[in-house]
C-alpha positions as CSV (number, residue, x, y, z in Angstrom):
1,X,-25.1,-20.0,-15.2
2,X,-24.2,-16.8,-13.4
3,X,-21.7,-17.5,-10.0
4,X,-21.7,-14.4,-7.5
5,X,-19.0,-12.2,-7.3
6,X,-16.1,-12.9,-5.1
7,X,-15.7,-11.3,-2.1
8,X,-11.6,-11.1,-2.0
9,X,-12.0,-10.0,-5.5
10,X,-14.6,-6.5,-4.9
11,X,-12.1,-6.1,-1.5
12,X,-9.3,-5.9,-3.3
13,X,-10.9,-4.1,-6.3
14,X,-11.9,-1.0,-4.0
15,X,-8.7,-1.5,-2.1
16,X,-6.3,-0.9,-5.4
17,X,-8.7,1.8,-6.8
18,X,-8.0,3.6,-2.9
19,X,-4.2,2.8,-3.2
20,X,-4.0,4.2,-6.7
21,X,-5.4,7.6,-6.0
22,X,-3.4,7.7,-2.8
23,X,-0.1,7.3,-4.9
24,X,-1.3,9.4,-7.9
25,X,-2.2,12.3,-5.0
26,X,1.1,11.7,-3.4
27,X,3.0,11.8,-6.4
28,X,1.2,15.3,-7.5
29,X,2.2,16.6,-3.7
30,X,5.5,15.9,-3.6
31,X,5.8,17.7,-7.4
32,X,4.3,20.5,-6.3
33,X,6.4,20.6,-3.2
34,X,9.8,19.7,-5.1
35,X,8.8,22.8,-7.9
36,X,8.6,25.5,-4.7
37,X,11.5,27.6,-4.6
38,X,14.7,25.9,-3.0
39,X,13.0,22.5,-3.8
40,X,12.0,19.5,-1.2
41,X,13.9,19.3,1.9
42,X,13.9,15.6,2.3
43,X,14.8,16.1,5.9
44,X,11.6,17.8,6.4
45,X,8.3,16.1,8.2
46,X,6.4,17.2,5.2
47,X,8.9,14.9,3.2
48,X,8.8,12.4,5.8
49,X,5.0,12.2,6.0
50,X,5.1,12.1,1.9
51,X,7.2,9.2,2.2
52,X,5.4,7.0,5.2
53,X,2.4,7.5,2.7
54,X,4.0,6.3,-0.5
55,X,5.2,3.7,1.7
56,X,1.6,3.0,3.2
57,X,-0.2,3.2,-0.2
58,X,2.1,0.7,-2.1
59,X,1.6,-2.0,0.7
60,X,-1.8,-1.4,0.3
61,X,-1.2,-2.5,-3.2
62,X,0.2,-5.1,-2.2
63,X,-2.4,-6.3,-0.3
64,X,-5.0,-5.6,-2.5
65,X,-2.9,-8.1,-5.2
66,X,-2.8,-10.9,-2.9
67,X,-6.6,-10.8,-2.0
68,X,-6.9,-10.4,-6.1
69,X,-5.1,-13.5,-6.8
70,X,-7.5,-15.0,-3.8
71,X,-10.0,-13.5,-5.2
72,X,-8.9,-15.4,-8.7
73,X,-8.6,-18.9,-7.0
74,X,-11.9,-19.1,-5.8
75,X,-13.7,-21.7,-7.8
76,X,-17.6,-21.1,-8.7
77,X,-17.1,-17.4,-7.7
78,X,-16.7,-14.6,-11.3
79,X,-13.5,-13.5,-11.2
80,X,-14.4,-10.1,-12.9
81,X,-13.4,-8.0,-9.9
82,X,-10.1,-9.9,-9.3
83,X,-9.2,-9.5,-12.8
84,X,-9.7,-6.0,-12.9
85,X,-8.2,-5.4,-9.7
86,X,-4.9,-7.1,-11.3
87,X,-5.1,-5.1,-13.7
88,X,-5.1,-2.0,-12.2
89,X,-2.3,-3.0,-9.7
90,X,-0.2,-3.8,-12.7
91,X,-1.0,-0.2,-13.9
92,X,0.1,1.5,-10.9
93,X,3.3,-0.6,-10.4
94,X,4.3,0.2,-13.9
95,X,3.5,3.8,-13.8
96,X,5.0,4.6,-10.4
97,X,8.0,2.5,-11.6
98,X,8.0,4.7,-15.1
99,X,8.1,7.5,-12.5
100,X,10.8,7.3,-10.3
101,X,12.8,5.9,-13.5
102,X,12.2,9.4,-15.0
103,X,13.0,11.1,-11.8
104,X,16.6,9.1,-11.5
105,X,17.4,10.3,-15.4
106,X,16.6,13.9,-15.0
107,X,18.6,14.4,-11.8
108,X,21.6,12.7,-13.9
């Protein structure tokens, strides 16, 4: 017996592929801008704005989990979607983490 898909689970599916590009985008920006001459002025808009959309991408993220693990709860629903949707959201987190972990050890 095949169950529909849930809903929570394709939101949050489309909503972590979004938020991942958004970070991986931002994350490419602010290299390029931090490998100009004179590097990133973090007192800049342009750093600021960089910022407010890390900030906005990773709630996003966040959101997108919680309506995975909705998603996941749902009985008689195929959790497909809200699997991969954790998935990815664990991929990000890690690699974002991986990230600024790499950033703190070559400024030391």
């Amino acid at each position: 017996m095949s169950y529909p898909h849930s809903g929570p689970g394709i939101a949050s599916f489309i909503a972590s592929l979004f938020a991942g590009a958004a970070i991986l985008a931002l994350v490419v920006v602010a290299g390029v801008m931090g490998s100009q001459p004179g590097g990133m002025d973090e007192e800049s808009p342009q750093a600021i704005i960089l910022g407010l959309g890390l900030i906005a991408s990773a709630g996003l993220l966040v959101l997108s989990f919680v309506l995975g693990v909705t998603g996941m709860l749902q009985p008689k629903r195929n959790k497909l979607f809200a699997i991969m949707e954790a998935t990815i959201a664990a991929l990000v987190v890690v690699g974002f983490c991986g990230l600024i972990v790499l950033g703190m050890v070559m400024t030391n």
